[in-house]
Structure formats: C-alpha cells, structure tokens
VOKOL-917463 format. One record per atom (N, C-alpha, C): x, z, y. Coordinates in steps of 0.1 Angstrom, whole numbers, plus 5000, padded with zeros to 4 digits. Layout:
residues N
XZY;...
end
This chain:
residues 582
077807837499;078907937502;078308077501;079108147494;078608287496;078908377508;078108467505;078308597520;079608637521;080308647511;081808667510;082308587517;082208447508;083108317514;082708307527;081608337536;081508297548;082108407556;082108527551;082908617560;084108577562;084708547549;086408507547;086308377557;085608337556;086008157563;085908197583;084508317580;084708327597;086208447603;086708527593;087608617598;088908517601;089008407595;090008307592;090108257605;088408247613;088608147624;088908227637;088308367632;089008447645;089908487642;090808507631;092208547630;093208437640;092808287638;093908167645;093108197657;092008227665;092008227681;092908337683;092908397678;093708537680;095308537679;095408457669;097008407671;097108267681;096208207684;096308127695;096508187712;096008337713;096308347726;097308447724;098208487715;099208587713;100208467714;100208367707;101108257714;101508207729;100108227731;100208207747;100708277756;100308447754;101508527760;103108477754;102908497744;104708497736;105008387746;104808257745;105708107749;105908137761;105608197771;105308287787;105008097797;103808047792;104107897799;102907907808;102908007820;101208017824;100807847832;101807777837;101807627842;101007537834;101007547822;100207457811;098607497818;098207597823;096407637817;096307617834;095107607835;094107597846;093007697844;092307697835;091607847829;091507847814;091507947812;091408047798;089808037797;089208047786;088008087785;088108247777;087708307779;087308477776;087408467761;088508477751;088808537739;087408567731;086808677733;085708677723;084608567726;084308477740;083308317734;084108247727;085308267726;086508137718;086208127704;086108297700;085908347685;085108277681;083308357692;082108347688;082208187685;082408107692;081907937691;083107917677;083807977675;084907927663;084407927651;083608057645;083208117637;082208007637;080908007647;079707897646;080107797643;081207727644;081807567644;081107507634;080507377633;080607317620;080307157624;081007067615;081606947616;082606917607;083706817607;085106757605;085806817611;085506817626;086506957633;086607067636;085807127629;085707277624;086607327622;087007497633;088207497628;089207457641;089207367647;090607327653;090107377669;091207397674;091307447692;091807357696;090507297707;090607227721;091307237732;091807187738;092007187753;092007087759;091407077773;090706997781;091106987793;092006817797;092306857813;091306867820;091706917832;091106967839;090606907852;090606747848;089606637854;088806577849;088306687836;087306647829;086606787827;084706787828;084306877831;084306957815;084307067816;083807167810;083207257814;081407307807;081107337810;081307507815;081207567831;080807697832;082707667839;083607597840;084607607846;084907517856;085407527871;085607437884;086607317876;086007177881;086807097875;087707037886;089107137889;089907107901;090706967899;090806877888;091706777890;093206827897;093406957896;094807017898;094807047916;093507047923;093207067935;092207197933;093007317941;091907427938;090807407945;090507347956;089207337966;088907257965;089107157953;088507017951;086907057946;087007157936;085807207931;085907367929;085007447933;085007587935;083607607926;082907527923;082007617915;081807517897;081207637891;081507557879;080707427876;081107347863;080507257856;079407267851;078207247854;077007227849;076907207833;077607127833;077807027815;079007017814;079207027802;080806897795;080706787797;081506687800;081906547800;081506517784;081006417786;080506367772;081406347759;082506267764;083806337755;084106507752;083606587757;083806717752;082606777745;081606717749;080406747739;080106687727;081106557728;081006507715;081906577709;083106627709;084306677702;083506817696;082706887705;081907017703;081406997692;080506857691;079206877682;079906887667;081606807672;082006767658;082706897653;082107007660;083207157653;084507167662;084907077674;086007167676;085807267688;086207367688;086107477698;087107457712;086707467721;087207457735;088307627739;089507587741;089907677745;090307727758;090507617767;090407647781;090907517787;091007517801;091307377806;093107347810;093407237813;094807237815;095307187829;096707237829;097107157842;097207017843;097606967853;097906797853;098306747867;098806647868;099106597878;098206557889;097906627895;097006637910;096106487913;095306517910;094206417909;094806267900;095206337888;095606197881;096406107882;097306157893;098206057905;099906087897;100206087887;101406037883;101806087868;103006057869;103306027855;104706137846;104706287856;105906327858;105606487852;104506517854;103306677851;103806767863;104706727879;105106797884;104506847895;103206717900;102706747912;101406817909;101506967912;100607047908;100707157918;099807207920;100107337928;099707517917;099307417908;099307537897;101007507892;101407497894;102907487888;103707347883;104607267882;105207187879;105007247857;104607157854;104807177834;106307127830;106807217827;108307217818;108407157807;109007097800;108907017790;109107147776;108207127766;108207237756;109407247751;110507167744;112107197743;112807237751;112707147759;114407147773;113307207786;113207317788;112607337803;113407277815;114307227815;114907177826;114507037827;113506967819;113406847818;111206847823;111406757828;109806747831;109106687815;107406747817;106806757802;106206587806;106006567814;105406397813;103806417818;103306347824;102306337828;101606227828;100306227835;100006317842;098806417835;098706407820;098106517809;099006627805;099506677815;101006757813;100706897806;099806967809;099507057803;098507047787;097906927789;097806907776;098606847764;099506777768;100306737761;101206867754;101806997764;102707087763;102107177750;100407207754;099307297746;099907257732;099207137730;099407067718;101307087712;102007087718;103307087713;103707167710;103607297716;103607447715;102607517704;102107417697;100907487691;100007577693;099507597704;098807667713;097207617709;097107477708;095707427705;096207297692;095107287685;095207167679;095307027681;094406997693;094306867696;093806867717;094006747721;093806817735;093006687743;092706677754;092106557758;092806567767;093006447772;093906367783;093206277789;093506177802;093006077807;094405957806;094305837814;095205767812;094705627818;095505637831;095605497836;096605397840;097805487844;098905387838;100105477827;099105517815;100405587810;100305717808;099505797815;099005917819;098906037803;098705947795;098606037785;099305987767;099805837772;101305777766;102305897764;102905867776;104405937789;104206087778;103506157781;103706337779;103706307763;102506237757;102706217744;104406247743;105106117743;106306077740;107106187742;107106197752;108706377757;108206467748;107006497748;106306607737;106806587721;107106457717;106906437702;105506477696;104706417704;103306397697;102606317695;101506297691;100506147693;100006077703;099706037711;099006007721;098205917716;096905857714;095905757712;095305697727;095005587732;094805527744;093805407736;092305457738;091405357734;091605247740;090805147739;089705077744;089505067752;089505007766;088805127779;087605047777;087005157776;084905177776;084505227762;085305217753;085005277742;084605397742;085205497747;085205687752;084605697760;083305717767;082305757779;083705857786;083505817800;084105887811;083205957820;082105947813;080906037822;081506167825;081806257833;081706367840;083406377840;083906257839;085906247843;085906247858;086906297864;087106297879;087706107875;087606037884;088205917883;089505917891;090305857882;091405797892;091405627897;091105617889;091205417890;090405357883;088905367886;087805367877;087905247868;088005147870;088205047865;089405007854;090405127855;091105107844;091305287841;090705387839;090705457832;090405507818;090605597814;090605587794;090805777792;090005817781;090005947779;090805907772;092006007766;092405957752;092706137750;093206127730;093406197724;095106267723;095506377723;096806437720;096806517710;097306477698;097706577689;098606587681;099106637674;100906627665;100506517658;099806527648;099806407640;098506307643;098706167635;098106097635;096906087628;096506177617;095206177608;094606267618;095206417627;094206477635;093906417643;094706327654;094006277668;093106127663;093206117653;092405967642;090506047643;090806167638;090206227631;089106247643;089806317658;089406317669;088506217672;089406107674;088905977683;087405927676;086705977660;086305917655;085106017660;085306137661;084506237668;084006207686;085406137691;084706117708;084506007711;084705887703;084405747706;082805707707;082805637714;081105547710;079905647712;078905597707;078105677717;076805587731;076005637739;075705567746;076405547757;075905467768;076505397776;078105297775;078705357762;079805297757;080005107751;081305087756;081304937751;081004887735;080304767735;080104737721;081404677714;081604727707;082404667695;082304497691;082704437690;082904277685;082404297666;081804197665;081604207646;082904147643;083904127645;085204047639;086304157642;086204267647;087004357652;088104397640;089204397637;090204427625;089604577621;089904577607;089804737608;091204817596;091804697599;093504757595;094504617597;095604657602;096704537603;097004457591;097604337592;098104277575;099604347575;099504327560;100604417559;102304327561;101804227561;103204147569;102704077584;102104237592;102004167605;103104127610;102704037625;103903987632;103604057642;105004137649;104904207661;105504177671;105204157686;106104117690;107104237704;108104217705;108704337713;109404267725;109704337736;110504267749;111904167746;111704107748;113004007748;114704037755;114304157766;114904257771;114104347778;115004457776;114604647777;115504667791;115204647799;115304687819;115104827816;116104897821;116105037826;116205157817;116305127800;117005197796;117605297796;117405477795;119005547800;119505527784;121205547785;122005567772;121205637763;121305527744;120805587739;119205517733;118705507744;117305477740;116905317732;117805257739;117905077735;118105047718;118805177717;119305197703;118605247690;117905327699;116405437695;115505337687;115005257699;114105157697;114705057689;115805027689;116204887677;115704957662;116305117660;116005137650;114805157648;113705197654;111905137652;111704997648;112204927657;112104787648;112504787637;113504827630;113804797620;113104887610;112604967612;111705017605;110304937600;110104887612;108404787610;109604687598;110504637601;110504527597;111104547576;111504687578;111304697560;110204757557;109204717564;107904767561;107104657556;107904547559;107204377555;106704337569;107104357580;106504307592;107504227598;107204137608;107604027612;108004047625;109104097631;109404147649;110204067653;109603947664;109903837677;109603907686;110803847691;111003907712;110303787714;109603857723;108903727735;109403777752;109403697759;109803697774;108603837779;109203877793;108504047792;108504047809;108503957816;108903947831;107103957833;106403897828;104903907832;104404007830;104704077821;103804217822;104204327830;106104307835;106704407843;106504407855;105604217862;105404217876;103804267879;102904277864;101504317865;102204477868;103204577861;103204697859;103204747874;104104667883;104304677898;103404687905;102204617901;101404557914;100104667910;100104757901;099104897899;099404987910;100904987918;101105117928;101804997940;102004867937;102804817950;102004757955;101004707952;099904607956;098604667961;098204547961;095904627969;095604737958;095704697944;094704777928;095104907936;096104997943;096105137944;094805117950;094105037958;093105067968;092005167956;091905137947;090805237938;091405377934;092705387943;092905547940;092105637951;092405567960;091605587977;089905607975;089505487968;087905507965;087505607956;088405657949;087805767937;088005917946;088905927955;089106047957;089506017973;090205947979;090905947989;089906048003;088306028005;087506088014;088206248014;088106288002;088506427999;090106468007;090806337997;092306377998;093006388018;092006298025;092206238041;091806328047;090606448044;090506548049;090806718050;091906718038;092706838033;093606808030;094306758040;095706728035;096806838035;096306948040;097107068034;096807148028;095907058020;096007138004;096107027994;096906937995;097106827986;098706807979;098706817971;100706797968;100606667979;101806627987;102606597995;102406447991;103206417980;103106307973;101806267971;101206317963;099906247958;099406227973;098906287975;098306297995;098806178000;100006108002;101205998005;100505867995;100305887989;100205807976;098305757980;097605817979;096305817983;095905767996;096505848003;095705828015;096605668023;097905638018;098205488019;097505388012;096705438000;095805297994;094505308002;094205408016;093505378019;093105218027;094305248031;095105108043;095204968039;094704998022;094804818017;093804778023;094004678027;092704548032;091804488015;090304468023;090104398014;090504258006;091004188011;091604028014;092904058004;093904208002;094904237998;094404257979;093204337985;093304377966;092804217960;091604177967;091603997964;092703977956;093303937968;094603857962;095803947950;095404057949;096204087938;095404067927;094104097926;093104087913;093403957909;093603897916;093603727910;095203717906;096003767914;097303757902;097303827891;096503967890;096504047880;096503957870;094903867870;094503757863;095203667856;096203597868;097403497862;098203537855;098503687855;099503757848;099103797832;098003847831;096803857820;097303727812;096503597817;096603497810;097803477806;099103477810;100203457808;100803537796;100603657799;101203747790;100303757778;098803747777;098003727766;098603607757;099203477760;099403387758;100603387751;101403477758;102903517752;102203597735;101203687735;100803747724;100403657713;099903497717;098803417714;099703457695;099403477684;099303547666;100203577664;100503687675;100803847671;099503947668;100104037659;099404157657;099204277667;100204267671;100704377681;101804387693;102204457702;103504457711;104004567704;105004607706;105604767703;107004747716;106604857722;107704907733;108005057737;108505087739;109605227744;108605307750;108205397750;106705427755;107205497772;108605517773;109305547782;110505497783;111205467796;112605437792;113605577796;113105657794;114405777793;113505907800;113906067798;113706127802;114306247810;113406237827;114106267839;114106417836;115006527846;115006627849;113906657859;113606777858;112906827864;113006827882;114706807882;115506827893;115606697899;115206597888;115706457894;114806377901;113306447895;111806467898;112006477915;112106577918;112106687931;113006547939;114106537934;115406467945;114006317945;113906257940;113306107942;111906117934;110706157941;109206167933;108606027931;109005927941;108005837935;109005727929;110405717932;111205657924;111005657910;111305777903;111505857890;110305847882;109305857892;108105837882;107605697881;108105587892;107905467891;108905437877;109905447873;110705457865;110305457850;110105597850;109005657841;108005557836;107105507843;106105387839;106205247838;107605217834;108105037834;107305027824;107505077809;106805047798;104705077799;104205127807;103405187804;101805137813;102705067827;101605067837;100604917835;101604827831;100404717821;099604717818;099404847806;098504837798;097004787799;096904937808;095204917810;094904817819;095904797828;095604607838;095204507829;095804497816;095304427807;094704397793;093604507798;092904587786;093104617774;094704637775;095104687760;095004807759;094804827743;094504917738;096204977731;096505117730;097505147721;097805267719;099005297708;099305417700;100205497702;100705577708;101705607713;102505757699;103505717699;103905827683;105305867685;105805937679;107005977680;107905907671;109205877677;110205757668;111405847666;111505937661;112906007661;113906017674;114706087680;115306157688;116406097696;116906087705;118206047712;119106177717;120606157710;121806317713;121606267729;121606347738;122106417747;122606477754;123606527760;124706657761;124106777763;122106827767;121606917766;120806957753;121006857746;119906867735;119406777735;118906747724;118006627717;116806597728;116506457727;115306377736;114706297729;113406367727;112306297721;112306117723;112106047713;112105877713;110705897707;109905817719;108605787715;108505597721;107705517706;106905407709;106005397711;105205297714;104005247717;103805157710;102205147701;102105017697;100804977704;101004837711;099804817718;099104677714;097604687710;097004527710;095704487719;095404407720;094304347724;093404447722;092604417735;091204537734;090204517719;089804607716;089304627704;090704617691;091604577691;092704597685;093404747678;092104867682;092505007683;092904977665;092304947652;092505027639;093904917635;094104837643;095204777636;096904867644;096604857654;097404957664;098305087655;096705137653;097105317643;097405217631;097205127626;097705097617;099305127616;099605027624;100905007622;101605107633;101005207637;101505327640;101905427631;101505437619;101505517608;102705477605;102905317606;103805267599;105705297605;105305317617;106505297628;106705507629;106005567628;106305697631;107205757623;108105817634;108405917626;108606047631;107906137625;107106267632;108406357640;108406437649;109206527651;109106657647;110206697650;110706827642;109806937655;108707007645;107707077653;108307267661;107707197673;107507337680;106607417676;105607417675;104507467669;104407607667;103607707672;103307797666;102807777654;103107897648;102807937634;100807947637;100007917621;098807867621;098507767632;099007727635;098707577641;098107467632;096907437634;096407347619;096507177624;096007097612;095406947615;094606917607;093906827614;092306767603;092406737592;091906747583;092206687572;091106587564;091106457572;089706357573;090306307559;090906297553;090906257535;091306097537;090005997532;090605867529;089805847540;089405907554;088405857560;088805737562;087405657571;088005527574;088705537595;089305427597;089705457607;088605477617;089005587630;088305597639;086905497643;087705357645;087205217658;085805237642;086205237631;084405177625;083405327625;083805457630;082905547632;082305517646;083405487647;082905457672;082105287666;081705247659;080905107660;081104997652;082004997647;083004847646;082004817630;080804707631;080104707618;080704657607;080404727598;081704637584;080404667574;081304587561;080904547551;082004587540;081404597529;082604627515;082604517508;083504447503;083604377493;084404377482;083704367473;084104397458;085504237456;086104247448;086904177441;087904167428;087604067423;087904057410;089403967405;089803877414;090703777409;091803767420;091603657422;092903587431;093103687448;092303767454;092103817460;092403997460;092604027446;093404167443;094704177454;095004287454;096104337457;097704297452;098504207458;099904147451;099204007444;097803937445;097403787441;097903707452;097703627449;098003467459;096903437470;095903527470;094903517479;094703627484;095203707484;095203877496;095403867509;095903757510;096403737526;095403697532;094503647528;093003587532;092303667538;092403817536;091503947535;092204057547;093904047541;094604067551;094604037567;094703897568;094703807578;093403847587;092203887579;090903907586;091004097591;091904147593;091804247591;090804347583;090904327573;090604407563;091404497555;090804597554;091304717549;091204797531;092304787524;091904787508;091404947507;090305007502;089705087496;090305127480;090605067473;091105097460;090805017453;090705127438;090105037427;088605067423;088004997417;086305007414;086104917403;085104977398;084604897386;082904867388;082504757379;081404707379;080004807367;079204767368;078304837357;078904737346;078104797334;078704757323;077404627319;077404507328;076304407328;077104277331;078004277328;079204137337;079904077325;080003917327;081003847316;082103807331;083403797323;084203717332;084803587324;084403497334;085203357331;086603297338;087303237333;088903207341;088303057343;088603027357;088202947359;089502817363;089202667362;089902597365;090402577379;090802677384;091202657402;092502687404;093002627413;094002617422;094002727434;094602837436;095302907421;094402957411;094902967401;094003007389;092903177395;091803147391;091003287399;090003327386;088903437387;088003427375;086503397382;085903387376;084503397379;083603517374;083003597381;082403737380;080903677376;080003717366;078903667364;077603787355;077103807363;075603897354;075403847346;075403937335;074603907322;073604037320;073504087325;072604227319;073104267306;072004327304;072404397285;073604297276;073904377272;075204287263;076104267271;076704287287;077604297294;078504387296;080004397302;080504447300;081004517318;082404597317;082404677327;083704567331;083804557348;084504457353;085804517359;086604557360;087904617371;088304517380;088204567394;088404487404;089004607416;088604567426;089104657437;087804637449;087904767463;087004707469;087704687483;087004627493;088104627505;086804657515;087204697526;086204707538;086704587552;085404527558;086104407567;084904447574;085604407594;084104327598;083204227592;081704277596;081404227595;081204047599;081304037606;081903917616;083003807608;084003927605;085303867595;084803817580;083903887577;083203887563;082303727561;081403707571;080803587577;082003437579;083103497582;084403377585;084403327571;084803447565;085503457553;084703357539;083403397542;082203317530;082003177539;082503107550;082003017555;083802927549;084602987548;085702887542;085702917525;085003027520;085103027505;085102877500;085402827490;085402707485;084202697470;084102577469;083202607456;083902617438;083902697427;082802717425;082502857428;083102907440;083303047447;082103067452;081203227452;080403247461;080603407465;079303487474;079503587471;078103607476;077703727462;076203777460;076603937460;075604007454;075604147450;076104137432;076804277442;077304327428;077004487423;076804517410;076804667409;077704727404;077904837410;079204907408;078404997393;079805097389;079905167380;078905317383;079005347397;078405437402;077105447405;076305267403;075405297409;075005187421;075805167430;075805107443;075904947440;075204887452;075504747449;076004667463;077104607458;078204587472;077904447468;078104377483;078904267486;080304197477;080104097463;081604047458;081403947451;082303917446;082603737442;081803727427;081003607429;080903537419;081003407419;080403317408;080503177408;079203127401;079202977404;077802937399;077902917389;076502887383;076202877366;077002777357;076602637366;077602547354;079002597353;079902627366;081102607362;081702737354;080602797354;080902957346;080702897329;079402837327;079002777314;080302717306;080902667316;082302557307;083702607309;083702747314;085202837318;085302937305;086402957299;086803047289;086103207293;085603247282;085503397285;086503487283;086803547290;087803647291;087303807294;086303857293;085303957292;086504087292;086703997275;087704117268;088604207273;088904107279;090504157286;090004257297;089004337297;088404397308;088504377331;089404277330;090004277344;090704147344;090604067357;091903997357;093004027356;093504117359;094904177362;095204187343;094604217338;094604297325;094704127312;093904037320;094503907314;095603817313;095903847330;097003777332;098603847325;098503987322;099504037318;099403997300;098003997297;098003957282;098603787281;098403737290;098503597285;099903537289;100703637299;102103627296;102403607313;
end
C-alpha cells in the first residue's frame, strides 16, 4: 500500500470514529454507555487496527472487563478502580482489528431480561422509546441498532443477549457455553453463562465469533461437529406457543413457512419439558448460583442495589443445599426428555420472545414481565444449547411496528448448522442505523465453529456425490458444507462405472491425462472417517491434485474395476457425460 493509500485508509478510520460519536450526541441516548473512551485513543487504535476486523467499532458490556475502565456490572461501587486487562474475549476481538469504543449499560449484575434495572438509567428501545430495549445486554444491543458501533459483546444466561437482540432487530449469536473464554466476565450463573456476539447482520457477528471463539482454556470441539445444515433439514418447533401477545403466533407461522420453501422439514414436538426446565432457572435451588457469583457483595449494599435484583439475589441466598440437589437432578430428567423429543432433528426454532413489554408495564410488574419475557429463552443454556437469534420481520401494532425475532437452537457444538439455517430463516430489519455504520466483509469465509476448532477436511468429488446427484445427501446428512467447483491437474482418466446408482471412477494416469471437473466440500473430520468407513467397494478415497496445485482428500476406484469400465475422459466431467449421453 502506498503512503497515499495509507493516509486515505487511516483518515477513513478517523473520519467513522468521528461520525460515531456525533451520532452519539445526535441519538441523545446517554442510558446506553457506562463509559466513553477519550475520542482521540478511539482514532489512534482505529487507524493502528489490523486484522478481518479492522475498521469496525466495539462495544463492551460492562460485566466484562476492559482494560483502564471500572467493571461495574451496572453497580457503581461494585468496582471503583479500573481493569488491569481485557477479558479475553475483548482481546481476542482487539488482536482481530476491532477497536473498543466504550462500555455499555445492562441489567444490574446480569439479573434480567428487560435493560431496565440499572441505576445508570432504564435503556429505551431504539424505535418505540416507550417500549423496553431487552436485556440484560441492553445497552449493547441499542449501540449496535442505532449504529453507534458495529458489533457489541453481550453475556447470556437465560436469554440475556437473545431478548435485546430480537426488540432491536439484530443478530444475537449464543455459543457453545465454553467455547468463548469468560475469563475476566463478572459471572452471573457460572455454570451456564455464554459471551455472545450482537451485530445487524449475520456475516459481521459470524465474522466476530470467529475472531472471539476458542482459544485456551476453551472447550474442545468434537471431530464429527456439522459444519453446515442439510439442506432439507428437519426442524422441529413447539407443538404450542403459551403466551403469545396478538400478532406474534402469526409472525412465527410465517418463519416456518419460510424454512419450509427453503426445502426444510418443520414437526411440532410436545414443549411442556423445556417450559418446566425454563421455570426452575429462577423458581427453583439453580438461582442459588446467582447468590454465589455476587450475592456477598449484593447482602452487604443493599442500598446501592436496584431493588429487584437485590430481592432476586439475596433470596437465592436462602436455597438449601438439599434444594438445588434436587432440582439439578430434575434439570437432568428434563434434559433427557427434551433431548429425546430432538432425538433427528437439525434444529428447534422458537419465538425468541413472546411479545414486547412497555417500559411502563416493566415498572407496574418487574419480575412478572420479565419472567414472561423469557418463556422462550431460559432453557437454553440449562440444556447446553447452542443458538441464533435473527430478525423475522415485524408485527402492526397501534404504536408502531414490533420487531419479530427467532431463534434457532441445536445441540451443543450444533453452532455452524444453527447460523446455517439462520441465514436461511432471516429476514433483516428495516435499519436504524447511523449513516457509515459498516459490516465485515469475511467473503466465502468458512463458518465461525471451524476457526474456534472444529477440525475438517476437504473433499474433492467427481460423480454421484455432486451437487443435485443421488448421493449428496450422504455429505449433507454429515454436515458438510459445499465449497464450489474445482478441477483436477491435467493427469486423470475417468471411467463410468457399473454401480448402483451409476457413479464414475476418478483414476491417475500422469502424463497423457486429462483435467477432471468435480466440486469440493469441507466436513469434519470425524464425519469424513464415518463417511470412508461405509464407502462401498469399487469406491475409495486417496489424494487428489487439484488444478492449482494442492492435493486434497477425493474419490477414486481400484485398478481392476477401473481396467474393465468405459472411458469417459472426454466428456471432461461427470455432469458433462450424463447430459451427453441423454
């Protein structure tokens, strides 16, 4: 790059911090922030940036450290002097180029699901201020909506960074829990907490997660982990939708119906198991780990605690041990049960909320409204699911339009099939956004879950196993993900071989060979090992060389049955024979 181009590229990056905090005066929303970082470090680290996320503005709630600012978890005397370090999720997002712009509000020590209990201010929802923004990542959800930042971090333990997604019309991502290091997170419910990602669209908070995932101390990935849905997955959705307001029931039918001209397959299964696990997160002993993360603090300042949360805490002190026992072990029966109800599905998809409250209706009933708020949402992490939370087009209301957001949720490590069929179910909302508000632009990257770990393999293919053959589903079914098309070096004969269904056989010849057209796919590894243990014979799979150079993993066959199979060389491709031969 030249001295030019680098001036241009850095005046570019302090021109958007500079329209990032002129927005911030303009929107007049000082409730969203917890602190600003000083304008000219914003620039300086902007300009320096370099990575994938180069270029885009952070924000960071503010029960996650950043470094040189108090990490109050929405309690100003919780912490009075600054962060030593970033939480490892923020230093990873650093290294990857994105710049930190200051920290956000949130629901007082992580304790709800509404953005209201704060003593920095209640968060207003970025359309309808009379409506609550969702919590408890309330100020980062708003940042992100308002175009104030690009992408934002959030936590999430029942829902916490779902909920604001949804009212916001943005993305919300909810890993893995252990996949994201929670090193230097204030904890709410250690055991089922989750950093996750907020951003408009789905290629930037993809783009994100691929930047904050994995890592050390982080969970290992499975070698069989999907690394895209089939494309006639089967999904399955509640059998009935409890609590509903007008409007939304309707919302959601038409989501389904979207997966389902998409080639997907949506069965109701029974929904009473996961609604009695959702209860027993705030009605049962499990609150007892809100008490252990923070309660010492919360028991001895209780007037400086929102009211609620304080109420909410310092009663999980009171669970017996003998109590949370006995609810872990229902959690368990509930787990089994409801896993069981999933037993070859791809995924759940549910209402990521069932309607959204007023700010006023908040205040009249807090722990009602917010229990409300989390029918769809408090499951999850009880039962290590992973999911996607996205915008589904709108519901009329007599004040104006109400964001319709889904969820798609699967089995832990289940994250690239999830975004899969997230992409598929979205449909984006009509943007608040400041003007220069950007998104990543990761290209054909691959999803997130195989940069955070997930080991794979490429495999070349030539026949029955293409894209629209009689064997795709094979590939599909393993979660595997198609790459394109690819060609071989110009060293290969192909033979049509006598099988059921008809397939070719891919075969080296060196010199005097010709160039092969096929396609490549990416799988676990794990999946890839399945896959060569049911190939049939005269099927195998060796190395192959591409056109570029490279030599991948793809199909060939053995000698005799190649010796006595027609050549078809000519026809450069299977695809290219079968249409010659009629």
């Amino acid at each position: 790059m030249s001295p030019a181009d680098t001036e241009s590229l850095a005046e570019d990056r302090r021109a958007r911090v500079r329209a990032a905090y002129r927005a911030i005066a303009e929107v007049d929303r000082p409730e969203v922030w917890i602190h600003l970082r000083d304008q000219a470090a914003v620039e300086a680290d902007a300009v320096a940036a370099t990575g994938p996320l180069a270029g885009l503005l952070l924000a960071v709630k503010n029960n996650v450290d950043v470094a040189g600012h108090p990490t109050t978890a929405g309690c100003p005397s919780y912490a009075v002097e600054p962060a030593a370090q970033d939480a490892r999720a923020v230093a990873r997002l650093r290294a990857a180029g994105a710049t930190v712009l200051g920290t956000t509000n949130l629901d007082q020590f992580a304790t709800g699901l509404v953005g209201q209990r704060s003593p920095y201010g209640g968060v207003r929802d970025a359309r309808r201020p009379a409506y609550v923004s969702g919590g408890s990542s309330s100020g980062s959800a708003v940042a992100v909506a308002l175009g104030l930042v690009d992408l934002a971090i959030g936590t999430d333990t029942a829902g916490s960074g779902r909920v604001p997604a949804s009212f916001q019309g943005i993305v919300g991502i909810k890993p893995t829990l252990g996949t994201v290091s929670t090193d230097g997170v204030v904890p709410a419910c250690r055991s089922w907490d989750a950093v996750t990602i907020l951003a408009r669209d789905l290629a930037t908070a993809d783009a994100a997660m691929a930047a904050m995932a994995g890592g050390p101390g982080t969970r290992a990935w499975p070698a069989d982990a999907p690394v895209a849905a089939p494309r006639t997955a089967r999904v399955a959705v509640p059998s009935t939708l409890p609590a509903l307001a007008p409007g939304w029931g309707e919302a959601f039918t038409e989501a389904v119906e979207r997966l389902r001209a998409d080639g997907c397959t949506v069965e109701p299964i029974p929904f009473g198991s996961f609604l009695e696990a959702a209860r027993l997160l705030y009605d049962g002993g499990l609150v007892a780990e809100r008490h252990a993360a923070v309660g010492r603090f919360v028991d001895t300042h209780r007037d400086e605690v929102d009211p609620t949360v304080g109420a909410i805490v310092s009663r999980a002190g009171e669970v017996s041990a003998s109590t949370m026992v006995r609810d872990l072990e229902a959690l368990e029966r509930l787990r089994q049960r409801s896993m069981a109800l999933l037993d070859g599905f791809d995924a759940l998809l549910v209402p990521t909320a069932p309607g959204h409250p007023t700010r006023a209706a908040v205040a009249a009933d807090p722990i009602g409204v917010n229990t409300w708020v989390g029918t769809y949402t408090n499951f999850c992490n009880l039962f290590d699911l992973c999911g996607v939370a996205v915008p589904s087009g709108a519901v009329r209301e007599a004040d104006g339009d109400a964001q319709f957001g889904v969820t798609v949720l699967g089995r832990a490590f289940q994250d690239a099939a999830v975004l899969d069929l997230a992409h598929r179910v979205s449909v984006p909302a009509p943007s608040v956004a400041a003007a220069g508000a950007r998104s990543a632009e990761p290209g054909a990257a691959a999803p997130w879950p195989v940069t955070a770990g997930v080991p794979t393999a490429t495999l070349f293919v030539v026949g029955a196993h293409l894209v629209g053959q009689p064997l795709e589903h094979q590939l599909r079914e393993r979660g595997a993900r198609w790459l394109g098309p690819a060609t071989t070096a110009p060293a290969y004969a192909l033979k049509a071989l006598p099988t059921t269904p008809p397939k070719p056989g891919l075969v080296r010849v060196g010199a005097g060979g010709a160039s092969i057209v096929g396609e490549m796919w990416e799988l676990a590894t794990g999946a890839l090992g399945d896959f060569l243990a049911a190939l049939p014979r005269p099927m195998s799979l060796g190395r192959v060389e591409l056109a570029d150079g490279r030599w991948v993993v793809g199909f060939g066959c053995d000698q005799e049955s190649a010796a006595s199979a027609p050549d078809i060389t000519d026809a450069g491709g299977w695809l290219a024979y079968l249409a010659a031969a009629g």
